[in-house]
Structures are given as C-alpha cells and as structure tokens.
N, C-alpha and C positions, 0 to 999 in steps of 0.2 A: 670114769671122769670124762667128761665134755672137753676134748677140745676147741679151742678159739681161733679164730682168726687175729694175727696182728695187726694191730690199727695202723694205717699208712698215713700220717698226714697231707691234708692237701692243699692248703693253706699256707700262707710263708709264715704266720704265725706259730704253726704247730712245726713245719721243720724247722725254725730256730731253735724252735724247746730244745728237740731232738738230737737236732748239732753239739746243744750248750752244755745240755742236763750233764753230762757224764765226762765233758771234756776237761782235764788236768788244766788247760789254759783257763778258764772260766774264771777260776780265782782271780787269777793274775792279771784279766782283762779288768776287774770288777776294781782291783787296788788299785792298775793302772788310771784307770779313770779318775780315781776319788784324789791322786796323786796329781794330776796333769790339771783339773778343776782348782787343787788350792795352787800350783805353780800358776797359774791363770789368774786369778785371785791376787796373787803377791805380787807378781810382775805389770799387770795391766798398768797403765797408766791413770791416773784417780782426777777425777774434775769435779767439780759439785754439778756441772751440767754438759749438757751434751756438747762436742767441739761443732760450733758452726763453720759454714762453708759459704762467707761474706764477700762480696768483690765489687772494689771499686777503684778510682784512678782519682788523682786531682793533677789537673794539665795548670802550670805557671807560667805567663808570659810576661816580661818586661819586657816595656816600653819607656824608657828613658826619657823626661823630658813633657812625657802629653799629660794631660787632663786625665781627670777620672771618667768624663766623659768623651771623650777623644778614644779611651780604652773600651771605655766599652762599644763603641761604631766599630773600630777598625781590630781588635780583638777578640772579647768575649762573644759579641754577639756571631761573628763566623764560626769560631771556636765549636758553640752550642751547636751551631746548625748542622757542623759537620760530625759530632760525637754523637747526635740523635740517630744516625744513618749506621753504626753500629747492632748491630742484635743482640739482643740482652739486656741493652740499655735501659732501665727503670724511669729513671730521674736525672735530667741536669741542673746542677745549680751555678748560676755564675755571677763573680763581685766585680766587679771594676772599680779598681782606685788609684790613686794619682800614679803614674809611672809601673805597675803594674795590674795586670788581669787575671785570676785565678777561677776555671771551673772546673766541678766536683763531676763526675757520672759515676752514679749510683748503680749496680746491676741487680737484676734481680738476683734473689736469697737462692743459694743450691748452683749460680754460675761458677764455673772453676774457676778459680782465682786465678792461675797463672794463662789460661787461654784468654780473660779478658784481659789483663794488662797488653799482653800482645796484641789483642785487636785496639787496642786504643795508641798503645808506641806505632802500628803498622798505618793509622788512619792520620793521626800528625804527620808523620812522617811522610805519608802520599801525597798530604796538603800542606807541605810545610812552604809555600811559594803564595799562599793567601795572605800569609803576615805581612805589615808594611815594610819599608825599608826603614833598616836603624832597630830594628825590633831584636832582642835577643833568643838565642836557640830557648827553644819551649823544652821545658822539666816535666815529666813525669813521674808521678810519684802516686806510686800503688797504696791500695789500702790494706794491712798487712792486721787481722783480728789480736790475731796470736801475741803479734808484736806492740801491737798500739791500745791496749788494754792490760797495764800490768797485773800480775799475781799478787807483789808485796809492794808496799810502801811505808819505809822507814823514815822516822823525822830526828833530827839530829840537829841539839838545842847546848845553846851556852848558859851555864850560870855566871863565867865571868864574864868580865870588859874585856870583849875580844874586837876587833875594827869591822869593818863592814867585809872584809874579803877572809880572814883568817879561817873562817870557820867555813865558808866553803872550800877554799882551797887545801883544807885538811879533810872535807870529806870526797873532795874530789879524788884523792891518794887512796880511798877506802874504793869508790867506785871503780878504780881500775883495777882492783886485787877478783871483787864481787862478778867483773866481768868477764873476767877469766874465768868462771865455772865453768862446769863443761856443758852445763846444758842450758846456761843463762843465755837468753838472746840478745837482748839490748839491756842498756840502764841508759837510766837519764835523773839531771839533779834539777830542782826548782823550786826556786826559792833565792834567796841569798846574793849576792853581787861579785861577779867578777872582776880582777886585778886589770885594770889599766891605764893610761897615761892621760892627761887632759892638759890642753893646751886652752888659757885665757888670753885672747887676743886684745890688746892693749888698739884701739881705734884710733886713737890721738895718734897714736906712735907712727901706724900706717902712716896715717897721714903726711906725717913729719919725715915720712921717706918715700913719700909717690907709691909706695905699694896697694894690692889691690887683696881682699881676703883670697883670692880666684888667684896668684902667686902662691901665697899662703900654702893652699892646698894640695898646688901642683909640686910643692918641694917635700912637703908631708909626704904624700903620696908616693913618691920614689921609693921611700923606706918604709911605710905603713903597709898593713893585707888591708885595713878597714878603715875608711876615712868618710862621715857622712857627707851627703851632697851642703851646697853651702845655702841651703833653704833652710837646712835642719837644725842653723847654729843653736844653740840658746840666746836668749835676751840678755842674758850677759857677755853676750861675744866669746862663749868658749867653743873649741870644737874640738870632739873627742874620737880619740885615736887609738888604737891599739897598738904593742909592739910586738915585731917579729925578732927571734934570738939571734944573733950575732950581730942583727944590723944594727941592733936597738939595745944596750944593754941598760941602763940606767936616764933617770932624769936629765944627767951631764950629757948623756948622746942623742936626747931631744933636742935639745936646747943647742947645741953645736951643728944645727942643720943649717946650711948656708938657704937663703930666702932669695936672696938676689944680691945685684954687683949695685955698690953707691960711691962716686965718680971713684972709681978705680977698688976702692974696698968692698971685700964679703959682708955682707948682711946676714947674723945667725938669726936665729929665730928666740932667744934668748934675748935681745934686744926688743925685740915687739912685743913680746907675750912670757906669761909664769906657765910655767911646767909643774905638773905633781905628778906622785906615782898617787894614784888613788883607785876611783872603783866609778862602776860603767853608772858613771850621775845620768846615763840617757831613760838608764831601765829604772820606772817607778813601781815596780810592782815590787812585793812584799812579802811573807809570810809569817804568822805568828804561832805560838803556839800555846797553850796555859794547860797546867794541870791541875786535877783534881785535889784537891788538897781536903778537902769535909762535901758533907750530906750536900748544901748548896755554896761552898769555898772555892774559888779557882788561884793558883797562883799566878801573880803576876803576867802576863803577855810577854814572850821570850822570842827573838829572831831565829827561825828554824830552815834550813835546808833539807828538802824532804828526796830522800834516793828513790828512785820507784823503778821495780825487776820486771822484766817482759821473758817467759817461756820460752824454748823453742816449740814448735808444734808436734802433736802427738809425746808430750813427756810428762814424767810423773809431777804434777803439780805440787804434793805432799814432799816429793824427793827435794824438786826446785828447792820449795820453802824450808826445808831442814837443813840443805847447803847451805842459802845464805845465812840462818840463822847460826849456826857455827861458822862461818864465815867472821860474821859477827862479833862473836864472843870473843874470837881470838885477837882483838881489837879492842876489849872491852879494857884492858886496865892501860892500854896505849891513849884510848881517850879519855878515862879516868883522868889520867895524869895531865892532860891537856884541858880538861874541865868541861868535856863532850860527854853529853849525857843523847840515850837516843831512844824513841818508842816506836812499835810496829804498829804502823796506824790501819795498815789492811794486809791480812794474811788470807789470804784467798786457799791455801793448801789445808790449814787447817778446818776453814771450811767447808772445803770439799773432802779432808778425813771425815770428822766429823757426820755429815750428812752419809757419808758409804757405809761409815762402820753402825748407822743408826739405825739404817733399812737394811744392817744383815743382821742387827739383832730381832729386827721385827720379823725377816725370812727364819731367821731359827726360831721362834714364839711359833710360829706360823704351821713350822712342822712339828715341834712339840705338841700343840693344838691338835690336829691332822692323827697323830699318833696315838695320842688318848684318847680319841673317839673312836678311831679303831678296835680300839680294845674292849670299851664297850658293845659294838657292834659286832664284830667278826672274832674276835679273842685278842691276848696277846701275842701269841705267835706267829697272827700274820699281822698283826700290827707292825712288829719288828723288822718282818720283809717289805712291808710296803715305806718304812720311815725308808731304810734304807736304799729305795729307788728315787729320794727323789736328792737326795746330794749328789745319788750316780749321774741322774738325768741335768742336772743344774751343773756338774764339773763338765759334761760334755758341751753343755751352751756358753758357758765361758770360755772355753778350749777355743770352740768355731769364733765364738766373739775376738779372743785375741789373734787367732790367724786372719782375723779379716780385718786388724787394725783397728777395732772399736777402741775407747774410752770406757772404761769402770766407772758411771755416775749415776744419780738419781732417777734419772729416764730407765738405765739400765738394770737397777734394779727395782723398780718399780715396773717394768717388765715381766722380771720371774717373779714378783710378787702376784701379779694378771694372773699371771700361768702357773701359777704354784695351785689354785682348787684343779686345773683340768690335767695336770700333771700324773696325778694320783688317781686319774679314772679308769687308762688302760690297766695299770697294776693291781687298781681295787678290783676293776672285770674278771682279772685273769685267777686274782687269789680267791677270789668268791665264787668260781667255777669248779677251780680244782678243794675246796672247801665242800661246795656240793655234794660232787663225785666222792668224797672221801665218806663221807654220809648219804651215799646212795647205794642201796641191793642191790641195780639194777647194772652198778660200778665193782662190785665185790670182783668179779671174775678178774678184774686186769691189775695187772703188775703195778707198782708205783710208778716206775717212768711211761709205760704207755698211758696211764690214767693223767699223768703230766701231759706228756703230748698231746695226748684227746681233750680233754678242758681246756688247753692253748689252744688249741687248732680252731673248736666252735666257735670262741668267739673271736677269732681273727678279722674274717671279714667285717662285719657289722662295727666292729671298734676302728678297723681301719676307715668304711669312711665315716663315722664320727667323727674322726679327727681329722681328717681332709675336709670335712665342714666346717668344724671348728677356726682352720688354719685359712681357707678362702674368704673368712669373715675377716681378717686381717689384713688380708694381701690391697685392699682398696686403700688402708691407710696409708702404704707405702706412694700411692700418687698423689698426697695432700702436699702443697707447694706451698711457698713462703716460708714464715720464720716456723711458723706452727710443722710443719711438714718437716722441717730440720730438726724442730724440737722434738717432736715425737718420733722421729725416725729409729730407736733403739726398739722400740714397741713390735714392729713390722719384722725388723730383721734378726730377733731375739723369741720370738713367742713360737711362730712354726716352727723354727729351730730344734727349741724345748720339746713341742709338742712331738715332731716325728723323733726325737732321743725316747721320749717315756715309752714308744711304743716297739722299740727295738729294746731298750731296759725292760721292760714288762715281760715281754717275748724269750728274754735269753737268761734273766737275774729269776724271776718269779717263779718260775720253775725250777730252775737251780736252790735254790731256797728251801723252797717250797718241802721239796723230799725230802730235804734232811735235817728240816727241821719240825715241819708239822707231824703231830702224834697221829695214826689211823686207825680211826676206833673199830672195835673188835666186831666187824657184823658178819653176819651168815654166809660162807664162801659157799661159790659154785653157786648152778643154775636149778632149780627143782624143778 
C-alpha cells in the first residue's frame, strides 16, 4: 500500500475546518450562537423603523411691550444672522409677533443632537448683549424626535354630563400614574379645558371708584402665577386668572382681595367684578370624538381628552405600548364607574410588532425555500447543513447588531432579507466541494477529515474575496447623507456583518457537519 502525504492546509479556510472538525467545543459554540441570536431577537428593542438622529433648537425671545414688527428689527432678524454662523445649520426659520420672537435651526439629518443644542445655548450665550434693553433671557429649547413624536395616543370620552373640566381633570390623575413607567418619557394631555378662576370686571363700578383695570391687575397679580396682559381682556371685560394653593383657595379668596383704599376703606375686588370657579374661557380649541357605530353610522360627537406617550430612546417600543396598556386596564372599571370610556387611537408598538414579526416570517418562508431547493440540487443531507448555517450566521448579526445599540426594525430586516441569497453561497461552495471529493477516485486515498479540510481549504481563497466584493459594494451606502442615509443606514452596517459570519460559519459548521452526517459512497480505495 501507497503511502500519502497529509494534506497541510494553507488557507485560513481549511485551518479552521481543521481546528473545528474534531473539536468537543464545536457543538457548544454552534448552540451558543443559535442561543445568543434569539436572546438578540427578544431583547432588541422593536420600532417599525429605523431610530433617526434629527437635531434642532427653537431659540424664544420676549420682548414685552413691542410690535410684531419692532420684533422682528431688533430680535429675529439678529437672532437668524447669528445661528446661520453655527456649522451644521441646514435651515432658519423665524416668526416675529407682538411681544415675542421665536426662530427654529434646523441641522442637517445625522447631526448629533446633543453637540448641536450646545453649539446653539454656547452662540446665544456669546451674543446674548445684541438683545435690546427690557428684553427677556432667550429659552432654548431643543428638538427632542424620541420625545416630541408620540408612540400611543389614547382618547378618553364621556357619555355623561360631565362640566367642561371634570373629565380632564380625572384623566390628568391617570396621566400621572402612566408617567411614572419606567421607560415612559413624557405624556401630555390635549384636548379638554382646564379648572380656573375668572374674574368679570363690572366698568361702571371702576368707574364709580376712580379705579383703573391697570389696579385691578396689579392686586390680582400679587396672588396669581398667570394674569394676561390687559390688551388680552375679553369684550366683556373679564380677565382670567389662575389660582395658586394656599394663597387662593376658593371663589370667597378671589373675591376678598383688597383692589385699593376708598377715603379710608378697603376696596375687595368682590365689589367691582363676579368671581367663578370655572374653566380657561381664553383656550377655544376643542376636540371631538364619534364612533363607529354601522357600515356608514357615526355616533354622536363626544368631548374627548386625548393622552399621548413619548418613549425614552433606544426602548422597546412593543414593551412601552404593553405597559401603558395594562396600565390602563387597571383603570378600566375606576372609569367605568365615572362614565370614562377611552380608545387607542395610535399604537405605534403594535405596529412596529407587527411589521418585525411579518418580515421574520417572510425570513423563515425564505430559508424553507433555500432548503427545498437544496434537496433537489445537491441531496437532503446537505441540504439540512446548509439550512442550518444560516440562523447560525443571522444569530451572529443580531448579536453584533445589539452590542452596537441597533434597533430590531424593518430596515433591519430587510437587511438579512438582502443577505439571506449570498449568505448561503460560502456554505453552498464548501458543501459542493466536499460533495465532489466524496465522489471523486481521485479523493478515495484520504481520510474523512483531511478530504474535509482539503475541499475547505480549495476553495477558501477565491470565496473569500467574493465576499469582500460583495461587502465593498456596500460600504458606499454607508456615506448616503440626509434622511435617506439614516433610513438605510441598518443595510450598511448589517449586510458585511452577515456576510464575513457565513464565511467563518461555512469554514468551521460545514465541515463539522458535513462528516458526520454525509453517507460516502463506496468507490475504489487506493491508487492503481
């Protein structure tokens, strides 16, 4: 009998076979992975779309007193000149109106949001000696995506006669329980009318005691947080107030405000003007609500207070939405019993479930596919190694995806969806090689695991850069800018990923497999 020489691999393709093939760890690396892929999977955080990285400021100046066009000379228009001089700056927009100036800077898409609020507080701030005199300190106020774009919004509606304030000020008690979750960022309520005080000022009456509304409101004002300017009265001479607690408790302690001295007597305010507890008559806006009731039936138009949830960033969207919904519930016969009925008019969690759990059944369709063509092609046997490389290779790109703080969304897997035909090319290469060999005379002389390693090894090179061509056809997407660049950004940072796992999967699973499960048909040993 001929002896052989041992085949050396020279290729890092074929010493990984060599490493893998026979190593007791090999299993345990093989579950580890398919283990660490669905903890990756469970844990990620779920969106329907990719988290953008949006940044902008909106700069407020009061000016007490001026025109709208007064504001904009000696405010807005300095304002804009000096936010343009920032980098990054896309777009200013600025409003000027009566006693205030408001402009927006816009940055371009992919600025870091917290470096640009800084650059905009540090540029006020360096020019905060441009504003007039009498001008109040300039607000900043950053643009927060996460925050100022809710997930849910609940609307929460009476069937009874309930007063213009009862039914927000019952779901404001709910908004404070909702905002304590732990991962809820803000809530806000809109809609509905807030509880406070109005004072009808009786003009005759002034009169009839030399007072001036400009009294009026300087004694109000002692004890109010909110008293409008006296431009803002109504045409019926009311002017409305809000009360602060202890200084204000009821209608009797409006009304008991001394206004001024009349020849030696206190003058309350009770004597000039009616007092209510009622609700902010300044705010006309409104909202309604009707439900479905038949094919084209609506009922009635109902006064509704809508709750709307804002995320913290980076959290499970799906999670958010499930909190508040049992949040909810547990609420549900406390407003029962108060005659609060309430519907979810935007669930954003479930839509972004939905959409993730839609595109992993199309990725499972996708390798069941993948699989049964296998089997026509190459057998069942390696069909069953090759299915099984690519949930190896897909648990490792979600591994990398959540240590790198991605989001689980549509982009993302529409990603592995990209990458799911070239996923299966290394593994196809390497099972179609060692297939060959196993059906080659030429193969007969070598052992199972050198004919492992040798089939690995040939085609190492040439696969490797395949897929470094493959993955530099990518790498330009990652410098597309704007929204589209943001959007697609999971494509770039997910797809080479994929790609260099299949070929270390290929490398170390495929041959491991491979030997101990493929049959080797019976041909003609040794060399003639």
């Amino acid at each position: 009998m001929k002896h052989h020489k041992i085949y050396e691999p020279s290729d890092s393709a074929g010493k990984l076979a060599k490493t893998f093939l026979r190593n007791p760890l090999t299993i345990v690396l093989g579950i580890s992975l398919l283990v660490l892929g669905y903890l990756s999977l469970e844990i990620m955080p779920r969106n329907e779309n990719p988290q953008m990285v949006v940044s902008g400021s909106t700069v407020i100046v009061a000016l007490p007193g001026a025109t709208a066009k007064e504001v904009e000379k000696v405010i807005v228009q300095p304002l804009e000149r000096k936010l343009k001089e920032i980098k990054g700056v896309q777009h200013i927009y600025g409003t000027a109106m009566d006693n205030v100036g408001v402009v927006n800077a816009a940055f371009f898409i992919g600025q870091k949001q917290e470096a640009s609020n800084l650059k905009v507080y540090d540029k006020i701030m360096q020019n905060s000696d441009m504003f007039p005199k009498g001008a109040k300190n300039p607000i900043v106020k950053p643009l927060n995506i996460d925050i100022d774009i809710p997930i849910m919004s609940v609307a929460f509606y009476s069937n009874q006669k309930l007063n213009q304030t009862e039914l927000y000020e019952r779901v404001k008690k709910i908004q404070q329980k909702i905002n304590a979750l732990k991962n809820v960022a803000v809530t806000a309520l809109k809609g509905g009318h807030k509880p406070q005080y109005n004072i009808e000022v009786d003009l005759n009456k002034l009169s009839g005691y030399s007072l001036s509304m400009g009294q009026i409101m300087k004694a109000v004002q002692s004890l109010a947080y909110n008293v409008p300017a006296v431009k803002d009265r109504t045409k019926n001479n009311e002017l409305v107030m809000l009360g602060v607690k202890n200084a204000i408790e009821n209608v009797q302690d409006v009304g008991n405000i001394i206004v001024a001295q009349y020849m030696g007597s206190p003058i309350y305010l009770k004597q000039v003007a009616k007092v209510k507890n009622s609700y902010d008559i300044q705010n006309f806006k409104s909202a309604l609500i009707a439900k479905r009731e038949g094919e084209n039936k609506f009922s009635k138009f109902e006064n509704q207070v809508t709750l709307t949830v804002s995320k913290l960033k980076g959290t499970n969207a799906v999670n958010v939405a499930d909190e508040v919904k049992d949040s909810l519930e547990q609420y549900k016969d406390v407003l029962k019993k108060n005659g609060i009925s309430y519907v979810i008019t935007r669930d954003y969690g479930v839509r972004a479930d939905d959409a993730v759990n839609e595109l992993m059944m199309h990725l499972i369709l996708s390798i069941a596919i993948i699989a049964i063509l296998l089997i026509f092609v190459l057998g069942w046997r390696e069909s069953i190694i090759v299915t099984f490389t690519v949930p190896a290779i897909l648990s490792v790109t979600l591994f990398v995806a959540y240590l790198s703080g991605q989001t689980i969304n549509r982009i993302t897997l529409f990603a592995f969806l990209l990458a799911l035909g070239l996923l299966v090319d290394a593994a196809i290469i390497v099972i179609e090689n060692i297939h060959r060999h196993y059906h080659s005379v030429e193969s007969a002389h070598l052992s199972d695991d050198e004919l492992m390693v040798k089939a690995t090894d040939e085609i190492g090179a040439p696969t490797n850069i395949a897929t470094l061509a493959i993955i530099m056809t990518m790498v330009p997407m990652a410098f597309v800018g704007g929204m589209m660049g943001q959007f697609m950004k999971p494509i770039p940072e997910n797809v080479p990923v994929a790609l260099i796992a299949s070929l270390f999967v290929a490398y170390i699973f495929t041959p491991y497999l491979a030997v101990r499960i493929l049959k080797r048909p019976d041909l003609t040993k040794g060399e003639h």
